[in-house]
Structure formats: C-alpha cells, structure tokens
C-alpha positions, 0 to 999 in steps of 0.5 A: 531770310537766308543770305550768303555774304561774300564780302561783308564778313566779320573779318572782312569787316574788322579789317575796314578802317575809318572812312572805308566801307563795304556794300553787298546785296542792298547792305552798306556798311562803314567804319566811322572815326572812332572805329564804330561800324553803322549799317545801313541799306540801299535797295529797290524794293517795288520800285521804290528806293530805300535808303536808310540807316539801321544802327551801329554796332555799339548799339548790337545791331549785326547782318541779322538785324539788318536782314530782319529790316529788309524783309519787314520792308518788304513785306511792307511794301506787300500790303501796300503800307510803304507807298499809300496811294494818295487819297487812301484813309489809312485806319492806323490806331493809335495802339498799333501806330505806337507798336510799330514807332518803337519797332521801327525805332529801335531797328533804326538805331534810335535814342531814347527808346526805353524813355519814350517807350514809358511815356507810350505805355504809361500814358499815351496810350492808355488815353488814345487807345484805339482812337484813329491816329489821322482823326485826332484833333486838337481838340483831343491834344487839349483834353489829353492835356487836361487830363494829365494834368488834373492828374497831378503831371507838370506842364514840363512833363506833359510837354516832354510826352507830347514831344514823343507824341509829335516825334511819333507822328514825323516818323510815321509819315517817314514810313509812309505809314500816315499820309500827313500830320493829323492836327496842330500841337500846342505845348505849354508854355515853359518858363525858367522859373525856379526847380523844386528841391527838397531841403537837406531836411525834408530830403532826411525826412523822406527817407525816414518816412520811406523806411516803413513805407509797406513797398520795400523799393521805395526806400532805395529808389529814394536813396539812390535818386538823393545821392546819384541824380539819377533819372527814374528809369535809369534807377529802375533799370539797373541790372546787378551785373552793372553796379561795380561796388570796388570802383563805386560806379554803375554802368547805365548802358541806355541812359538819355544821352548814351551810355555812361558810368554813375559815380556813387557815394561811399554811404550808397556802396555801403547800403548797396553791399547790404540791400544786394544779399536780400535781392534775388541773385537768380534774376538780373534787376535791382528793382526786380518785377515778374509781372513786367514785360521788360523784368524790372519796376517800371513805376513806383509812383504810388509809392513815392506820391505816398511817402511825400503826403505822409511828410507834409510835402504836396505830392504835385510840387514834389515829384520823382524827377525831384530827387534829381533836381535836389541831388543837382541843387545841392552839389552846385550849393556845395560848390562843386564846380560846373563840369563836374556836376555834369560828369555826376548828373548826365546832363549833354550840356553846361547849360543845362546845368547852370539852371541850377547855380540861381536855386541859391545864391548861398554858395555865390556869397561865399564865393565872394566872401572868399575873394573879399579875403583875397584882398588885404585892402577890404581889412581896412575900414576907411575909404580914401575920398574920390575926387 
C-alpha cells in the first residue's frame, strides 16, 4: 500500500515535542514524556471504528508498519473476520488462532512476545493442535494440565503457559476473531513456599558434570545462568554484537521487562573471551542453530535434564529456571543489598525479590551478629535486675 504523507514526515515528526502530536490519513502519531513517539490509528474501516495503538519507536515500529496493519485490517474487514455477525460459529484452530495472536501482538507493540512465543510453539500447541479454539473445554484445560505435568513441568510453570493461554483468548475476542470465551480456566493453586536452589556445591558439580556432556551448549548456558540469573530465552538469544566484554555488560534488547544491560562476572568475561574464538563469527547467535526459525537454541532441556540426573539431583525439582533461582539466592545470602540484586536479576519489583531473603536465615544472623558488635553493652556477661 502506497500513501503519500504530507504532514507526518520524519522531520516534521523529530520537531514534535512532548505531549504534541501529528495525525494524517487515519494515522496518529504523538511524542511522549520521554521524547519516545507511539503510532496509532483512527480510521472507519466498513463502518466500523478503529482505534487502536500499534507501537513506538523504541520498539521499530515506523509508517510502514503502521500501513501494513492498516490493510491487514482491512482485508479483514473483507472476510468478515472483523465484525462476525452474531450466531456465526467461527472454525478458528488453535494453530492458526496462535499464528494470528503473535502477529497481531507484535504489531501492536506487545511485551513478551518472544516469551509467550516459546511457550505456544513448545507446548501449547503441539497439545491443541488443530482443536477448534471455541470447542475447548475445561475438561481439555484439565488434560493439558495433567499432561504437562507428569511431563515433569511445575505447577508455576504450567500456570504461567495458561496465563499466555487466557491472554490469547482476551485478545482474540478484541479482534473479534472469537466471539466469547470458550470455557473457565482454573490454574493451580501457588503458594510461597520455599524456591529451589542449588548449594555452592551441587552448583560446582554441575558444571563439572556439564563439561563432558556430549551437547557442547549446555556447558556455557549453565555458566551463564549460575553467574547473571539470567533467564533461559535471555541466555538463548544473545547476539554476539551484544555482549561488551570491556564494560563486562550484555544488552538484552527483549528481556521480560524491557530492555536492559546484564552486569557479568570477571570469571564470565574471562570464559567468554575464550568460548567467543571457537563460536562462528559468520553468524550473530552465541547459541547459534540453523535448524531454528528464529537462528538461535531455543531449547536445551534435554541436556540440562541430563546432566541434573548424572549428578544425582531429580531432574523435577531442579530445572532450568533453577540456575536463576541459585544465582538470586546466593547474592541475597551474600548480603548483597536488595536493589542491587534487582539491578543484577531483572526483576520489575522489590517484592519479587524479597522471596529470596527467607531461602537462609544465614545472612540475617550475621547481620544481627554485626549489630550485637555494635554495642559495647552485649561484651558484658551480667544483667541488672529489672525491677
């Protein structure tokens, strides 16, 4: 689709300062506080208003992608997808249904989306299928959640893929490419209990074990995951152009809340200075797989799981999420102070962290140790009595 804007051109746009904004042809576009510009359009599309956010430009969203969206709505709107009438049973599969979620999300400008796009292709999918996405009942929400976890996935787990499941579902009938919500979900039930981690010991072990594993990746996913908390798609996806050895940071452009730098440990940059001369400069990917649409390792699971058994550990209780979990634990038993640990993990609050200041009391009893010292009273052995 060719269009010929007159006012909303790149100069025209840079000059915009915050709060202003541009509209032409159905396309708005406005500068936000922090000088990032958002499009959106406000067109009638066969009598029917649309109004709706694409993206910013922090997330390379341009005029071209918002003319794609236009005529994808369009074209929409063509066959009847945009407004069903009421009563029509729409034959959308589950397949298709996910295919058009992540399309539409990502034009839309949505968070996540490399996360969510993983837990579609790994397992939602590949259990629905083809399944008619208004046919699906509780009954087959149970059996997935049975499925996936004999399957050796954790409560948390599976409720975080039925948390993408239900998001699908809402967004679909945004678009009015489903007319109401098939059928109740009932996640587990998640409680506070105590995270796994792995002792300094068992973590040592590991890594041992992970050095003669015969997947060459495993070893370094390991790594990084015991000394960043990095989370596994993060690890998965890093491009070598992203990883600066001299401020011994990676930039993690998509990580689950935004984009943001990864401090690394001296003995990581060490390892990565050697591990980067045997990687293949010719391509971008630190965990680089041809055989994978997106050019990356998206799973190493088989692997991980592997290495856990041949060190004695039960490949349930200690999973790939679990090298975050150690590496979180130990600063906090280290004593490192709450917001720093933030800084390190990613996590969007203090209260997601805080979970991990009871995995040990440790590092509690010597901060009271350290108060105890304080006081010149506490040398003293004798007690006044209290009258």
């Amino acid at each position: 689709m060719t269009r010929k804007y007159e006012k909303l051109t790149r100069e025209n746009m840079r000059k915009l300062k915050p709060g202003e904004y541009l509209t032409e042809l159905g396309v708005v576009y406005k500068k936000q506080k922090n000088n990032d510009g958002v499009f959106s359009v406000n067109l009638r599309v066969d009598g029917t208003r649309i109004r709706r956010t694409v993206g910013k430009d922090s997330e390379g969203v341009t005029l071209s992608t918002v003319e794609t969206y236009i005529e994808k709505v369009r074209t929409e709107a063509r066959e009847n997808r945009l407004n069903l009438p009421k009563g029509r049973k729409t034959h959308l599969r589950f397949r298709e249904a996910a295919e058009k979620y992540l399309t539409n999300l990502e034009l839309e400008g949505g968070k996540n989306i490399i996360r969510k796009k993983q837990q579609l292709k790994d397992y939602l999918v590949p259990f629905f299928k083809d399944k008619v996405v208004s046919e699906i009942a509780s009954f087959d929400i149970e059996r997935y959640k049975k499925h996936t976890t004999e399957n050796g996935l954790s409560t948390t787990t599976v409720n975080r893929q039925l948390a993408v499941y239900t998001h699908m579902i809402n967004k679909l009938i945004d678009w009015r490419l489903l007319d109401k919500i098939p059928c109740r979900v009932k996640k587990f039930k998640e409680n506070g209990g105590r995270i796994t981690y792995l002792t300094a010991d068992q973590a040592e072990a590991l890594l041992e074990e992970a050095k003669y594993d015969r997947n060459p990746f495993v070893y370094p996913f390991i790594l990084i995951g015991l000394e960043t908390a990095m989370r596994r798609t993060e690890i998965l996806s890093i491009a070598i152009k992203d990883i600066d050895l001299e401020r011994k940071m990676i930039y993690i452009p998509e990580a689950k809340t935004g984009s943001r730098e990864q401090p690394i440990t001296d003995h990581l940059v060490k390892f990565l200075k050697y591990y980067l001369k045997t990687v293949d400069q010719s391509q971008p990917w630190l965990f680089p797989s041809p055989a994978a649409k997106s050019g990356h390792l998206e799973n190493i699971e088989k692997p991980f799981r592997r290495v856990v058994a041949a060190i004695g550990l039960d490949p349930k209780e200690v999973v790939r999420h679990t090298l975050r979990h150690t590496a979180i634990t130990h600063l906090v038993q280290a004593g490192v102070d709450l917001p720093t640990v933030k800084r390190i993990s990613g996590h969007k609050t203090l209260q997601m962290v805080e979970r991990y200041s009871h995995q040990n009391g440790e590092h509690i009893r010597a901060a009271l140790r350290k108060l105890e010292q304080r006081y010149s009273f506490t040398q003293t052995t004798k007690f006044a009595r209290i009258k």
